[in-house]
ZADO-1210 file (C-alpha; in nm, 4 decimals, padded with zeros to 6 digits):
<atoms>
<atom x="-06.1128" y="21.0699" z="17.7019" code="UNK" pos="1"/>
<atom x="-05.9969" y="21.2581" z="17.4477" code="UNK" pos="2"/>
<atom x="-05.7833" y="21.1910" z="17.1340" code="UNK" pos="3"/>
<atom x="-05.5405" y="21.4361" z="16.9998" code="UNK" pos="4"/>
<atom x="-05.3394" y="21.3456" z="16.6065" code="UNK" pos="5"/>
<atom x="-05.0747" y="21.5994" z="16.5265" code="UNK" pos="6"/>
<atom x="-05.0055" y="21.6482" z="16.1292" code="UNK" pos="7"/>
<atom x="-04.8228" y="21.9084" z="15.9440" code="UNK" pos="8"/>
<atom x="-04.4694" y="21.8273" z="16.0439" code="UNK" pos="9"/>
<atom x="-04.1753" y="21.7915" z="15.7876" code="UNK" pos="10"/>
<atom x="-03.8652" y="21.9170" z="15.6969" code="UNK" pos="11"/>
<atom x="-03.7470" y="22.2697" z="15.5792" code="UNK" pos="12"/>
<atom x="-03.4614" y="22.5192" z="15.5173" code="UNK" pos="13"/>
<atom x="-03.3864" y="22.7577" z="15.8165" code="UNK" pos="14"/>
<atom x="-03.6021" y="23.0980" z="15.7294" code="UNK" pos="15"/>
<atom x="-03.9250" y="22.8966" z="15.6659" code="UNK" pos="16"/>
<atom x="-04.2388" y="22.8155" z="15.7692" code="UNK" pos="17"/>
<atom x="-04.4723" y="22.5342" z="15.8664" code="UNK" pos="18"/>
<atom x="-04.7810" y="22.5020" z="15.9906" code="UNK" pos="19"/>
<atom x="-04.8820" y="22.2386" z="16.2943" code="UNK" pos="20"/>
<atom x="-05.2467" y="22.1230" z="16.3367" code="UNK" pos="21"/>
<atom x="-05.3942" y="21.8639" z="16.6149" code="UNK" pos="22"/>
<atom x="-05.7563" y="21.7751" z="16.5628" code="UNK" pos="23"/>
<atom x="-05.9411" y="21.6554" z="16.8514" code="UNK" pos="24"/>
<atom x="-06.1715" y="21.4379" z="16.9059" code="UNK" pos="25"/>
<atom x="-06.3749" y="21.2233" z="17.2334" code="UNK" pos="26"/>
<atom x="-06.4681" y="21.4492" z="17.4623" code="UNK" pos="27"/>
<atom x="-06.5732" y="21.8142" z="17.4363" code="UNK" pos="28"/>
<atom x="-06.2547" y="22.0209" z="17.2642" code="UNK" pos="29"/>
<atom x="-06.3727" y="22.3824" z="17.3773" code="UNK" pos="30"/>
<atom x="-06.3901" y="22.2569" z="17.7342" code="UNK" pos="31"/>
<atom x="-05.9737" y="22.1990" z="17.7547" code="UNK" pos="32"/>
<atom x="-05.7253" y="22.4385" z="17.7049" code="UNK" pos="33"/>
<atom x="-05.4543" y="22.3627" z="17.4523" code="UNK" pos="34"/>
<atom x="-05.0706" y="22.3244" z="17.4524" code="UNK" pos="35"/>
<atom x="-04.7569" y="22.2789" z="17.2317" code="UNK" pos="36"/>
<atom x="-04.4836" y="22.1068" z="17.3228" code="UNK" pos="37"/>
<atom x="-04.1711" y="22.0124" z="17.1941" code="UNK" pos="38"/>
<atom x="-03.8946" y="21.7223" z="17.2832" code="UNK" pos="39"/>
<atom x="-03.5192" y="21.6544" z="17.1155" code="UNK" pos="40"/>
<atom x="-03.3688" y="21.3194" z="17.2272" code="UNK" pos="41"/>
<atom x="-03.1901" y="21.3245" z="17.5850" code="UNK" pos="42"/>
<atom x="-03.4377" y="21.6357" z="17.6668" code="UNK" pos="43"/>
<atom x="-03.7438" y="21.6792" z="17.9065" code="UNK" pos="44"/>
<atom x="-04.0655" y="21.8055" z="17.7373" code="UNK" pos="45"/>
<atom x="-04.0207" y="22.2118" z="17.5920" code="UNK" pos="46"/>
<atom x="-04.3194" y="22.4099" z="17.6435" code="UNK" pos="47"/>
<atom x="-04.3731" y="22.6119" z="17.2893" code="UNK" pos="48"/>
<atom x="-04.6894" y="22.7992" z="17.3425" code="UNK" pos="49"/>
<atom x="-05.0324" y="22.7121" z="17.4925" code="UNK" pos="50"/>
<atom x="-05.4158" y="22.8940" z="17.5048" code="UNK" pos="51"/>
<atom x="-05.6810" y="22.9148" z="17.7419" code="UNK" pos="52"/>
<atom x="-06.0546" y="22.7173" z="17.6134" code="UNK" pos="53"/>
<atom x="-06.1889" y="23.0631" z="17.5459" code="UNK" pos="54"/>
<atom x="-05.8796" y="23.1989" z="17.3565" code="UNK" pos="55"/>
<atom x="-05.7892" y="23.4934" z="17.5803" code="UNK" pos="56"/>
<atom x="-05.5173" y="23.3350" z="17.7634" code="UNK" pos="57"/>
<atom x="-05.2057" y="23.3263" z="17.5580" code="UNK" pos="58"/>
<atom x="-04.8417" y="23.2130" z="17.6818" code="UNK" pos="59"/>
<atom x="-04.5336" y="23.1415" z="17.4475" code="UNK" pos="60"/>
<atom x="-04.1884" y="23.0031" z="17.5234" code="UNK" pos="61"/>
<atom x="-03.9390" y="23.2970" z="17.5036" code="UNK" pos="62"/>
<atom x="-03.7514" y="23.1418" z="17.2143" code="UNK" pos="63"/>
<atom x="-04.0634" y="23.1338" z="16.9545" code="UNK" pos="64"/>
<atom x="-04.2033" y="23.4557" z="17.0471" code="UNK" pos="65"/>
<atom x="-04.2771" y="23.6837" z="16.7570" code="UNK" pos="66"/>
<atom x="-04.1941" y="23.4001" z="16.5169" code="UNK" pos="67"/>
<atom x="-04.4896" y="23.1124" z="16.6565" code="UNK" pos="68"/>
<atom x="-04.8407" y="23.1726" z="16.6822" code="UNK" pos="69"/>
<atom x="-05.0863" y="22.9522" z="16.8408" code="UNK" pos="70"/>
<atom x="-05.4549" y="22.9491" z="16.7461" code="UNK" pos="71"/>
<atom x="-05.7764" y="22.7012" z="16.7648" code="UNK" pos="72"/>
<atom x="-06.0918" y="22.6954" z="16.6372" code="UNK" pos="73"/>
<atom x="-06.3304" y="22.5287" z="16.8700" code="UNK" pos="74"/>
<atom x="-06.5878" y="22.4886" z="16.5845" code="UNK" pos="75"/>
<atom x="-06.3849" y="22.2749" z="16.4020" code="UNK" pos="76"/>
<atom x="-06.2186" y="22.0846" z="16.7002" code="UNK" pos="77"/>
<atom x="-05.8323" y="22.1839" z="16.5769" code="UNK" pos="78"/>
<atom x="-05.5771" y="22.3782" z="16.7166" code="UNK" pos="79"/>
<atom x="-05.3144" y="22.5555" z="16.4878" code="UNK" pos="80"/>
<atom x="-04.9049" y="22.6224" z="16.5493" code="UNK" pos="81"/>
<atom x="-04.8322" y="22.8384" z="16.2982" code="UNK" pos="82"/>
<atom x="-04.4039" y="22.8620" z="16.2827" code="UNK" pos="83"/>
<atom x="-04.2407" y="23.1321" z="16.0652" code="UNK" pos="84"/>
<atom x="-03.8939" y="23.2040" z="16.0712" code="UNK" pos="85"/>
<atom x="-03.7542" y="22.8936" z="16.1911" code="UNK" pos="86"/>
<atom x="-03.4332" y="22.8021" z="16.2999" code="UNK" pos="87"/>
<atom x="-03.2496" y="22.4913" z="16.3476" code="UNK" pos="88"/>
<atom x="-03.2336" y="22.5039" z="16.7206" code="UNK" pos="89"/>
<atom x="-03.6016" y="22.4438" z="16.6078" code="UNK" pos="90"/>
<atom x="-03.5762" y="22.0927" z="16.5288" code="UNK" pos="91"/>
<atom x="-03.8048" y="21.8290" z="16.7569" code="UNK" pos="92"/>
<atom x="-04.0917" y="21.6261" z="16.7705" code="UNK" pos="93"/>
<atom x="-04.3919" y="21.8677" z="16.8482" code="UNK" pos="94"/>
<atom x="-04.6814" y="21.7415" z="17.0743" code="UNK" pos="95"/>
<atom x="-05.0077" y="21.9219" z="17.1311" code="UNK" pos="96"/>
<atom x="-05.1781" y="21.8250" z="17.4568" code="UNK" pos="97"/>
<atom x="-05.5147" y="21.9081" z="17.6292" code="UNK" pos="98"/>
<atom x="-05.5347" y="22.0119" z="17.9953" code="UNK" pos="99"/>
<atom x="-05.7825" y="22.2175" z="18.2017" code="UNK" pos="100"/>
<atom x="-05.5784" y="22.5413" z="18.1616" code="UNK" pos="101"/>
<atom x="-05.3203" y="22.7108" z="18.0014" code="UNK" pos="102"/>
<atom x="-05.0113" y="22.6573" z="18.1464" code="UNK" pos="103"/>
<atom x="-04.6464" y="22.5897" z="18.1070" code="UNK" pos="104"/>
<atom x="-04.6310" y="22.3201" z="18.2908" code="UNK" pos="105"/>
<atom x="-04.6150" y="21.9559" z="18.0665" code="UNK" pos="106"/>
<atom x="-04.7571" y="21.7770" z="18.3621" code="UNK" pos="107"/>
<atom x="-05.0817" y="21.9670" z="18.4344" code="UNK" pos="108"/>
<atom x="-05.1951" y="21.8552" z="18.0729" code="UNK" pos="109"/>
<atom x="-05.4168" y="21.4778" z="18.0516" code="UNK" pos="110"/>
<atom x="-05.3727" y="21.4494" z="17.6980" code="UNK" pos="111"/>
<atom x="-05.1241" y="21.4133" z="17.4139" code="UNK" pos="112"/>
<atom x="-05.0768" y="21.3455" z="17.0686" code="UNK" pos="113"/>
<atom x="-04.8796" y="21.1477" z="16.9139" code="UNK" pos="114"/>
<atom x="-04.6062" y="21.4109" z="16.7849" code="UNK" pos="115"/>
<atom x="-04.5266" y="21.5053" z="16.4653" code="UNK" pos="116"/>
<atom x="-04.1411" y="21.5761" z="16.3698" code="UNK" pos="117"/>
<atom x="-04.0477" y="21.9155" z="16.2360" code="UNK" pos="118"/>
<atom x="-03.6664" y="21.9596" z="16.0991" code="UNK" pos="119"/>
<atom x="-03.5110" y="22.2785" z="16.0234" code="UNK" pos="120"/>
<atom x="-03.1850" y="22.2708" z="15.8047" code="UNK" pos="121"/>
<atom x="-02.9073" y="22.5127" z="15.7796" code="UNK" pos="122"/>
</atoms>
């Protein structure tokens, strides 16, 4: 089992920038590769960006490309969405989840986090 809390999330003015973390904990974090996710209301699940347990496998969604970067740090048991530049269109609850490889696919992932909600303003 593993356990996955989201934090970072809040509210800002279109052209800014937060920064997501998820810190793991259960079983062994540098064993799963890691995912971010996104949902709006009356929307399946939005794959954002995801990376491999070593870190050399690296996918993003077309639309945050060049303005999301995803990083962890196995040492520490946390995975990072870094967002710059964001737009409304941005706007969702973002989930990190844990699976046993990087993929775009929601349903090949075991775990999730609760979500944390991120809202971009015009």
């Amino acid at each position: 089992q593993v356990q996955l809390v989201e934090s970072g999330g809040g509210s800002v003015q279109a052209g800014g920038s937060l920064r997501l973390s998820c810190a793991a904990s259960g079983r062994t974090f540098s064993a799963y590769a890691m995912g971010w996710f996104r949902r709006t209301p009356g929307k399946e699940r939005e794959f954002v960006a995801a990376t491999s347990w070593r870190g050399d496998t690296i996918y993003y969604a077309d639309s945050v490309k060049g303005r999301f970067t995803i990083s962890r740090d196995n040492a520490k048991n946390t995975v990072h969405l870094q967002m710059n530049s964001l737009k409304p269109e941005d706007t969702a609850v973002y989930y990190c989840a844990a699976g046993p490889a990087a993929t775009i696919a929601s349903t090949l992932y075991d775990y999730w986090g609760q979500g944390t909600q991120v809202t971009v303003s015009s």
